[in-house]
PDB file with one MODEL, atoms N, CA, C and O in Angstrom:
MODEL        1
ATOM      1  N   UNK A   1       5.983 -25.227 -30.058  1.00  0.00           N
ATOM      2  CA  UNK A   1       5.067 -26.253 -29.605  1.00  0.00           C
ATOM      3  C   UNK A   1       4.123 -26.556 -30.753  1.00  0.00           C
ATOM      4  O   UNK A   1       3.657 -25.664 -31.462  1.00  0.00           O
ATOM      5  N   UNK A   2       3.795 -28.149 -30.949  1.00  0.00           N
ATOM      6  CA  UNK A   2       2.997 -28.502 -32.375  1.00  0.00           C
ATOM      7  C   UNK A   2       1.485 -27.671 -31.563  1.00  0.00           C
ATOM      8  O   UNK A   2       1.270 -27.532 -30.359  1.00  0.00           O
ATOM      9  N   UNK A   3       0.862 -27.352 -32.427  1.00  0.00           N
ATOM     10  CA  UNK A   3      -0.885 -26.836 -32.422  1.00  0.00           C
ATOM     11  C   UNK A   3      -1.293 -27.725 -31.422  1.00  0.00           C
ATOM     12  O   UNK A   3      -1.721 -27.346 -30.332  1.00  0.00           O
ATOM     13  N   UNK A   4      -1.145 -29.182 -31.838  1.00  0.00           N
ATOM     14  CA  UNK A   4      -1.992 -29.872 -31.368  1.00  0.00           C
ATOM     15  C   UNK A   4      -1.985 -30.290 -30.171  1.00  0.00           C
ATOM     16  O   UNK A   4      -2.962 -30.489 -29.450  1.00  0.00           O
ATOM     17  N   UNK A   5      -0.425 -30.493 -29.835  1.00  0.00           N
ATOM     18  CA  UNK A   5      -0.164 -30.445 -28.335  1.00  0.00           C
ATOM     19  C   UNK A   5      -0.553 -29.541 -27.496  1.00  0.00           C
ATOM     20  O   UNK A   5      -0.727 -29.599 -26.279  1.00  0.00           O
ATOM     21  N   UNK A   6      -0.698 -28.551 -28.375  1.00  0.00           N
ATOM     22  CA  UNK A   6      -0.531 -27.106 -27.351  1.00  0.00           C
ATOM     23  C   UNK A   6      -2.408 -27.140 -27.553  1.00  0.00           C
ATOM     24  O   UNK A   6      -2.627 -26.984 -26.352  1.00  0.00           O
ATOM     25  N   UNK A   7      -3.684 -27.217 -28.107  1.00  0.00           N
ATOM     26  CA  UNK A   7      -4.330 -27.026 -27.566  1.00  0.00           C
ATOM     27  C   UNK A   7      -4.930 -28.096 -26.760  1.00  0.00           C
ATOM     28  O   UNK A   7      -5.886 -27.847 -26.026  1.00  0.00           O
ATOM     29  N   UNK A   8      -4.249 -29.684 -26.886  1.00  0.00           N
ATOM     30  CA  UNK A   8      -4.460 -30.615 -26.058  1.00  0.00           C
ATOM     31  C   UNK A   8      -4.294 -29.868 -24.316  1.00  0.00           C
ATOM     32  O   UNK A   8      -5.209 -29.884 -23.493  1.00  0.00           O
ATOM     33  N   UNK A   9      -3.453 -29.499 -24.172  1.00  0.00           N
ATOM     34  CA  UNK A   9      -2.587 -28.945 -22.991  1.00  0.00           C
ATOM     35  C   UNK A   9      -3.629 -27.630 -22.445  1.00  0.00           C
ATOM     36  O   UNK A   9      -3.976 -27.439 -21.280  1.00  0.00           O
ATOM     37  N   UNK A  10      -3.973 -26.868 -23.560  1.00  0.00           N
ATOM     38  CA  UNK A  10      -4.945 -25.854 -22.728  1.00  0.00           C
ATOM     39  C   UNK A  10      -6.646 -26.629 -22.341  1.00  0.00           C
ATOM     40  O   UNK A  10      -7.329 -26.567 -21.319  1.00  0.00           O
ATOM     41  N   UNK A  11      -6.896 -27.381 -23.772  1.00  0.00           N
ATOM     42  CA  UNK A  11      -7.978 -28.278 -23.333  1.00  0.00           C
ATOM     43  C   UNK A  11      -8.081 -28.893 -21.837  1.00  0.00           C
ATOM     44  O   UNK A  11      -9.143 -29.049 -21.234  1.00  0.00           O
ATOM     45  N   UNK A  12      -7.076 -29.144 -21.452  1.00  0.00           N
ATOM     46  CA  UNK A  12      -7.057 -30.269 -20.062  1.00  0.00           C
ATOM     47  C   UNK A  12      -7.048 -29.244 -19.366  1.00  0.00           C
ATOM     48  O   UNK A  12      -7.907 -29.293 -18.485  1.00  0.00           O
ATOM     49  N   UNK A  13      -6.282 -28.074 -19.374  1.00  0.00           N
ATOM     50  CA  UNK A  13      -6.239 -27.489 -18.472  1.00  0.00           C
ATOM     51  C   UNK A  13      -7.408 -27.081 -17.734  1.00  0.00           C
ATOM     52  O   UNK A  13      -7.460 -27.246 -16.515  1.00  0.00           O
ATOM     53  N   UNK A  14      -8.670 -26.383 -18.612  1.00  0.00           N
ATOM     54  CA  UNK A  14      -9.553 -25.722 -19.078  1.00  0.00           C
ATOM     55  C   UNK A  14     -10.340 -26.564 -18.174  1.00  0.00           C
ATOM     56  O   UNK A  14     -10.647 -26.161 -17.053  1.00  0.00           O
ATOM     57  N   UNK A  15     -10.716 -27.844 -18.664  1.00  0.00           N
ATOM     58  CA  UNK A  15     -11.075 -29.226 -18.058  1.00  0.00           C
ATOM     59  C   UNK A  15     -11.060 -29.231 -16.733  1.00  0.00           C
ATOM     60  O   UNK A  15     -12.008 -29.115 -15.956  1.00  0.00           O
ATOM     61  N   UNK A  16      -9.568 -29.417 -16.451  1.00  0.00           N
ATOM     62  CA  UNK A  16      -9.606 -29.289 -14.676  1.00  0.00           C
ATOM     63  C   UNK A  16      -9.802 -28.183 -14.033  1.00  0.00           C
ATOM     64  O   UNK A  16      -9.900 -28.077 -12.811  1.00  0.00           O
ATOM     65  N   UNK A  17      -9.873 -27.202 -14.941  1.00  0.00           N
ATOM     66  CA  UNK A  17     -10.055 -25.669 -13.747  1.00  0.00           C
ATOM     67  C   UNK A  17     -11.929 -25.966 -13.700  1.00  0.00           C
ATOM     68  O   UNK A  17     -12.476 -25.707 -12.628  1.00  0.00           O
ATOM     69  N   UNK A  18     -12.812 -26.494 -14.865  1.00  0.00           N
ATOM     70  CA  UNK A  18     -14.253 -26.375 -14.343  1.00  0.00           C
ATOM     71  C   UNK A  18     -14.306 -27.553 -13.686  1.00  0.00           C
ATOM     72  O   UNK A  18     -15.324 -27.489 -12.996  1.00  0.00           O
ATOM     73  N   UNK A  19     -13.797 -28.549 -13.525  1.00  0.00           N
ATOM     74  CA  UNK A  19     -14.264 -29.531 -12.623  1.00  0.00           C
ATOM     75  C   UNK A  19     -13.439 -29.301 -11.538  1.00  0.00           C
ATOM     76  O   UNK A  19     -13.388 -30.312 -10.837  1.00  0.00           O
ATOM     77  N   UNK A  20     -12.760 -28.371 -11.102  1.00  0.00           N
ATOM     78  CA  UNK A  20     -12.574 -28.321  -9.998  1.00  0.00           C
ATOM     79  C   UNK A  20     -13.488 -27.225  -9.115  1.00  0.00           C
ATOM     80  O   UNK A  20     -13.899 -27.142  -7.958  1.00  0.00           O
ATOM     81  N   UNK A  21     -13.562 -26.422 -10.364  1.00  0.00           N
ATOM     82  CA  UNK A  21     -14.889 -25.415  -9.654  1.00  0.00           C
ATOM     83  C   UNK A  21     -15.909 -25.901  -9.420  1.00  0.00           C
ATOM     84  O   UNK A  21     -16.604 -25.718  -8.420  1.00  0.00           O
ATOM     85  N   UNK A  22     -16.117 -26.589 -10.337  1.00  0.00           N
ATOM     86  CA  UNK A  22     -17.480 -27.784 -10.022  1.00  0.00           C
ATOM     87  C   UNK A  22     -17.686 -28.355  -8.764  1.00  0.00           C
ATOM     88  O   UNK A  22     -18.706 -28.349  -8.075  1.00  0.00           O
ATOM     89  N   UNK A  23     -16.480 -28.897  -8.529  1.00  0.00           N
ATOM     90  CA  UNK A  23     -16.142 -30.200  -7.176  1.00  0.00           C
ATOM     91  C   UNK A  23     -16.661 -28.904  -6.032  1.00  0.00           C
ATOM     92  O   UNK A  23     -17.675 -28.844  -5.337  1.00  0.00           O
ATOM     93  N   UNK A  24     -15.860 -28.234  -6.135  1.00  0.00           N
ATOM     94  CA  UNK A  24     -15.547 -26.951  -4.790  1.00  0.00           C
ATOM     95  C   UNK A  24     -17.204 -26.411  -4.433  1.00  0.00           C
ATOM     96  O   UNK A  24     -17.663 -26.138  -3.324  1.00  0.00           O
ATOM     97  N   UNK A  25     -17.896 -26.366  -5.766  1.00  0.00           N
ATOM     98  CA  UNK A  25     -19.054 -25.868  -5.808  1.00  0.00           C
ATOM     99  C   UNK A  25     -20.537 -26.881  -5.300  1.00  0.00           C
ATOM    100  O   UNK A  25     -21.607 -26.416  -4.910  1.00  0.00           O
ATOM    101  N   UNK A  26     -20.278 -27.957  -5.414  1.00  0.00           N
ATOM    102  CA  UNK A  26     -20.825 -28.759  -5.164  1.00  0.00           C
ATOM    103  C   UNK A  26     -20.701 -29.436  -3.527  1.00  0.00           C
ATOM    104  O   UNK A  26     -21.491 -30.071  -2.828  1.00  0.00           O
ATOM    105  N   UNK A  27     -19.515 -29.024  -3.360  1.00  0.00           N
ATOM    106  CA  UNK A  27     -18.896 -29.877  -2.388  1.00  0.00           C
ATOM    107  C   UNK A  27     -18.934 -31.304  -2.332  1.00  0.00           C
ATOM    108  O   UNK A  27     -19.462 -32.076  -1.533  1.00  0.00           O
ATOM    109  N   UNK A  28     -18.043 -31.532  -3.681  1.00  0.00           N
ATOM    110  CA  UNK A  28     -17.903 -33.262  -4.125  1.00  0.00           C
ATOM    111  C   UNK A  28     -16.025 -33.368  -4.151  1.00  0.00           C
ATOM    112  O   UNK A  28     -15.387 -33.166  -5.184  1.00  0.00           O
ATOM    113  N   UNK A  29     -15.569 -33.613  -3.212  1.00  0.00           N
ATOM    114  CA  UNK A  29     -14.217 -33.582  -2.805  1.00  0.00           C
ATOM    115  C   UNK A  29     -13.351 -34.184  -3.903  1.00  0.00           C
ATOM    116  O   UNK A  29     -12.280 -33.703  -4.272  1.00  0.00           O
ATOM    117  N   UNK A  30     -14.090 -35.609  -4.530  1.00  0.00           N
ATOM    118  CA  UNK A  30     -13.495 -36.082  -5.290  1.00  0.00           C
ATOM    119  C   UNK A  30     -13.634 -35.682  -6.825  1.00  0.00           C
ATOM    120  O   UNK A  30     -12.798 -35.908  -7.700  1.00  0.00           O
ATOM    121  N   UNK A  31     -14.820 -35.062  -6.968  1.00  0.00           N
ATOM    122  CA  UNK A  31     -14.276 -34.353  -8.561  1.00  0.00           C
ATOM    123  C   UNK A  31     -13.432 -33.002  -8.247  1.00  0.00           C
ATOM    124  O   UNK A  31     -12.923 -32.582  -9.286  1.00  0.00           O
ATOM    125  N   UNK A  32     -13.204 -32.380  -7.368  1.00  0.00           N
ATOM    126  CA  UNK A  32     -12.075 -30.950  -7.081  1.00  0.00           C
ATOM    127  C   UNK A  32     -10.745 -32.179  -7.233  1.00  0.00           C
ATOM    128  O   UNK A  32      -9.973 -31.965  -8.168  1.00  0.00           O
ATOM    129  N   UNK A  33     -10.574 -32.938  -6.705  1.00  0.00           N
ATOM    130  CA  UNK A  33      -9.454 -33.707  -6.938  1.00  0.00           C
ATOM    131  C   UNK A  33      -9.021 -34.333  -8.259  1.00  0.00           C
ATOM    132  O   UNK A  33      -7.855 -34.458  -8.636  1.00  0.00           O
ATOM    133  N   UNK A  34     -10.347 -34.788  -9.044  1.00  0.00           N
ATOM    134  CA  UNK A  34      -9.811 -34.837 -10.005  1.00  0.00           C
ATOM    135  C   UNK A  34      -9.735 -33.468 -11.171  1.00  0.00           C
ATOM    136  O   UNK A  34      -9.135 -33.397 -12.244  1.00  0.00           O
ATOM    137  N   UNK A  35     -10.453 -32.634 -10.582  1.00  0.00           N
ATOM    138  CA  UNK A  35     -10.008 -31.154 -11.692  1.00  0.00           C
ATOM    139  C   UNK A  35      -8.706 -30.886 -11.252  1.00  0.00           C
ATOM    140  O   UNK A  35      -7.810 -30.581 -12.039  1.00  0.00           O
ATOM    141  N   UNK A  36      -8.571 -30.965 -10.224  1.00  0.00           N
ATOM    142  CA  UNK A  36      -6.954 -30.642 -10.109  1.00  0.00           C
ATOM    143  C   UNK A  36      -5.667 -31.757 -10.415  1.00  0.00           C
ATOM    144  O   UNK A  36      -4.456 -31.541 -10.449  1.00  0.00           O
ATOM    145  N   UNK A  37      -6.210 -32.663 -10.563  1.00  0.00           N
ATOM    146  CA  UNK A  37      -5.093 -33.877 -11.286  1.00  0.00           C
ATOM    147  C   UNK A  37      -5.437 -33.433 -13.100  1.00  0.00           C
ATOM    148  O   UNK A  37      -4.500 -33.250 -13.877  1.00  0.00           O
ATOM    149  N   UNK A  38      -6.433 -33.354 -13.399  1.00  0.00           N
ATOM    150  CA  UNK A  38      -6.556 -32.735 -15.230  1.00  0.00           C
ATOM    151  C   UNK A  38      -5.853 -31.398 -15.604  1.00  0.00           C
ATOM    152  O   UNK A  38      -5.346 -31.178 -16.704  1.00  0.00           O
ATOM    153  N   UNK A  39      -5.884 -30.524 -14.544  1.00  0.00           N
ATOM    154  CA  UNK A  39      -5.247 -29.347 -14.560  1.00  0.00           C
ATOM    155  C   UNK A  39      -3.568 -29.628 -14.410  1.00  0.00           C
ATOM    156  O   UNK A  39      -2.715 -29.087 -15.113  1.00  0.00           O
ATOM    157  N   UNK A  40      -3.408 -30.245 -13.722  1.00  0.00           N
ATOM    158  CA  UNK A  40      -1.817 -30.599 -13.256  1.00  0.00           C
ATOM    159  C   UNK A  40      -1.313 -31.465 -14.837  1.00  0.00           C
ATOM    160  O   UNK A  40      -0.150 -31.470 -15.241  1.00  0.00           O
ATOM    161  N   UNK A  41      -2.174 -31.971 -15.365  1.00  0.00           N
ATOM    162  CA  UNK A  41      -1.811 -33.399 -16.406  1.00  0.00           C
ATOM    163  C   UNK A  41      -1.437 -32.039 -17.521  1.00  0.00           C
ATOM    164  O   UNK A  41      -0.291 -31.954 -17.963  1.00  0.00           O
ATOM    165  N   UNK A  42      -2.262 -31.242 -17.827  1.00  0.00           N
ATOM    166  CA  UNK A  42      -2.356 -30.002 -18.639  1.00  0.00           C
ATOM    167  C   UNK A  42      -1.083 -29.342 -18.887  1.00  0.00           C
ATOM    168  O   UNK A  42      -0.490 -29.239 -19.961  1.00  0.00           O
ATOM    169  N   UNK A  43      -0.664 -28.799 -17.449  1.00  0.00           N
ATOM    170  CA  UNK A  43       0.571 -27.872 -17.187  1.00  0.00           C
ATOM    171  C   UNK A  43       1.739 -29.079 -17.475  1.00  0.00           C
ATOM    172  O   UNK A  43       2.816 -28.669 -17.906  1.00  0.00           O
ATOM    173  N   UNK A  44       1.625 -30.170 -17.314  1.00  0.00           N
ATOM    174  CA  UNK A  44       2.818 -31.210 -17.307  1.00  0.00           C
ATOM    175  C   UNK A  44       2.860 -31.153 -19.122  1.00  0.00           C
ATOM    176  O   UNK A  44       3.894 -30.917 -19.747  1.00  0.00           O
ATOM    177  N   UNK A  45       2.006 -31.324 -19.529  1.00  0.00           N
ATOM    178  CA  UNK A  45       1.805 -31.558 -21.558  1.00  0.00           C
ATOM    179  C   UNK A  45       2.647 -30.411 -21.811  1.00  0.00           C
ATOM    180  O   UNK A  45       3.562 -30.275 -22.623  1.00  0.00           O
ATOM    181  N   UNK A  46       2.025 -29.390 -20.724  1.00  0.00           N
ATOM    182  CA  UNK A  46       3.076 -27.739 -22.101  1.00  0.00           C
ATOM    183  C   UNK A  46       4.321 -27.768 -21.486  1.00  0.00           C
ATOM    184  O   UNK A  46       5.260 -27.696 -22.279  1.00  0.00           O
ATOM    185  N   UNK A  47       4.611 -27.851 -20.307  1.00  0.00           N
ATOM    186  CA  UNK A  47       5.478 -27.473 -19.658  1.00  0.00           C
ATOM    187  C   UNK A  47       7.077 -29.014 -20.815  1.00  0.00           C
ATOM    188  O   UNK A  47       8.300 -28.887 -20.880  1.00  0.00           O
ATOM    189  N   UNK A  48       6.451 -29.808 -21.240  1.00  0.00           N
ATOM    190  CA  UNK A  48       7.271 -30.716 -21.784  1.00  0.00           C
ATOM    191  C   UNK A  48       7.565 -30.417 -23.463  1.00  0.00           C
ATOM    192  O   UNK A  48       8.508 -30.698 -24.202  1.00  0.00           O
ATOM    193  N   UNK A  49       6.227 -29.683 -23.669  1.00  0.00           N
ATOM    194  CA  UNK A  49       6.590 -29.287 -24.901  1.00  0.00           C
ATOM    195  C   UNK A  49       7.221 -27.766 -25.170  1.00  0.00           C
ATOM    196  O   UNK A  49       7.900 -27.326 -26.097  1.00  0.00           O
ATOM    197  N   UNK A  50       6.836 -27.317 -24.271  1.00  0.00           N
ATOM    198  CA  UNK A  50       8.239 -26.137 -23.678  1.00  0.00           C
ATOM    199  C   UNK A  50       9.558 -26.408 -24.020  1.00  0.00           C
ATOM    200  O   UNK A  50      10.326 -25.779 -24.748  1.00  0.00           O
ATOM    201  N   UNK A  51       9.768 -27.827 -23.149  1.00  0.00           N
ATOM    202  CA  UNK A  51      10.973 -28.054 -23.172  1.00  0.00           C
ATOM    203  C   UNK A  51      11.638 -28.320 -24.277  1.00  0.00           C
ATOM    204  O   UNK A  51      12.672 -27.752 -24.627  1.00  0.00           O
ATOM    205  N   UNK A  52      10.925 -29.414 -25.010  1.00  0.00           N
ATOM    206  CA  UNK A  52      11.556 -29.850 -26.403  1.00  0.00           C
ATOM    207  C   UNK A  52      11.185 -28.455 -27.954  1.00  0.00           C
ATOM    208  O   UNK A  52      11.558 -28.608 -29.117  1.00  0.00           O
ATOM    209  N   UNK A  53      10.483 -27.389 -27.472  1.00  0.00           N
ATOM    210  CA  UNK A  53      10.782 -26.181 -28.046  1.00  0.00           C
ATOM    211  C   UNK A  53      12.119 -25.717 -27.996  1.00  0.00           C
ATOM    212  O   UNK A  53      12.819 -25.459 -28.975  1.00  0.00           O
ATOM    213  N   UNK A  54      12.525 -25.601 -26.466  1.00  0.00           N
ATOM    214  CA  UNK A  54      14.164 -24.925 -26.339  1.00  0.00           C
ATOM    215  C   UNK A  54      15.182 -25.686 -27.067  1.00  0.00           C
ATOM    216  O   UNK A  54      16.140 -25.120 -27.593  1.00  0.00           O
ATOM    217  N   UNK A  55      14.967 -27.210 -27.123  1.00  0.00           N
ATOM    218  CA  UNK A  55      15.902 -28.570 -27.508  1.00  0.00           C
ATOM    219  C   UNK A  55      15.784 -27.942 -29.007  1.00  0.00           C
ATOM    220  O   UNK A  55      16.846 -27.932 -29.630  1.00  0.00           O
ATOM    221  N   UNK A  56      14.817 -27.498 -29.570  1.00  0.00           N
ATOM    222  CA  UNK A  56      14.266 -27.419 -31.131  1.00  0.00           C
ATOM    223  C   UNK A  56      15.349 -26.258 -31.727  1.00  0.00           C
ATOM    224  O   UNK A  56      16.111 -26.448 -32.675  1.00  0.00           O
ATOM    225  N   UNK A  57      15.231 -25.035 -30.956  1.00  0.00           N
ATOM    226  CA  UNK A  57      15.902 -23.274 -31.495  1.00  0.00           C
ATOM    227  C   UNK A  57      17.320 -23.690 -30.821  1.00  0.00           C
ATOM    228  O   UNK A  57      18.266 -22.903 -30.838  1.00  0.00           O
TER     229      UNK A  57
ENDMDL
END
């Protein structure tokens, strides 16, 4: 996985796990929703550059 993808991918992740704690903590429904769509966007970035790792070796 390039660096950059890969800390793009933990960045977002990172992202949606505090704004979802945030949302939950606040009880603001719609930022937990969107920490969990940034978190999901996150796992989708590595999980693709995963893939084109295996395509790579």
């Amino acid at each position: 996985m390039s660096g950059t993808e890969k800390s793009k991918a933990h960045a977002e992740q990172a992202k949606g796990k505090v704004k979802k704690s945030l949302g939950r903590a606040v009880g603001n429904e719609r930022m937990t929703a969107e920490g969990h769509a940034d978190q999901a966007k996150g796992n989708a970035r590595q999980a693709k550059e995963d893939v084109k790792d295996t395509f790579r070796h």
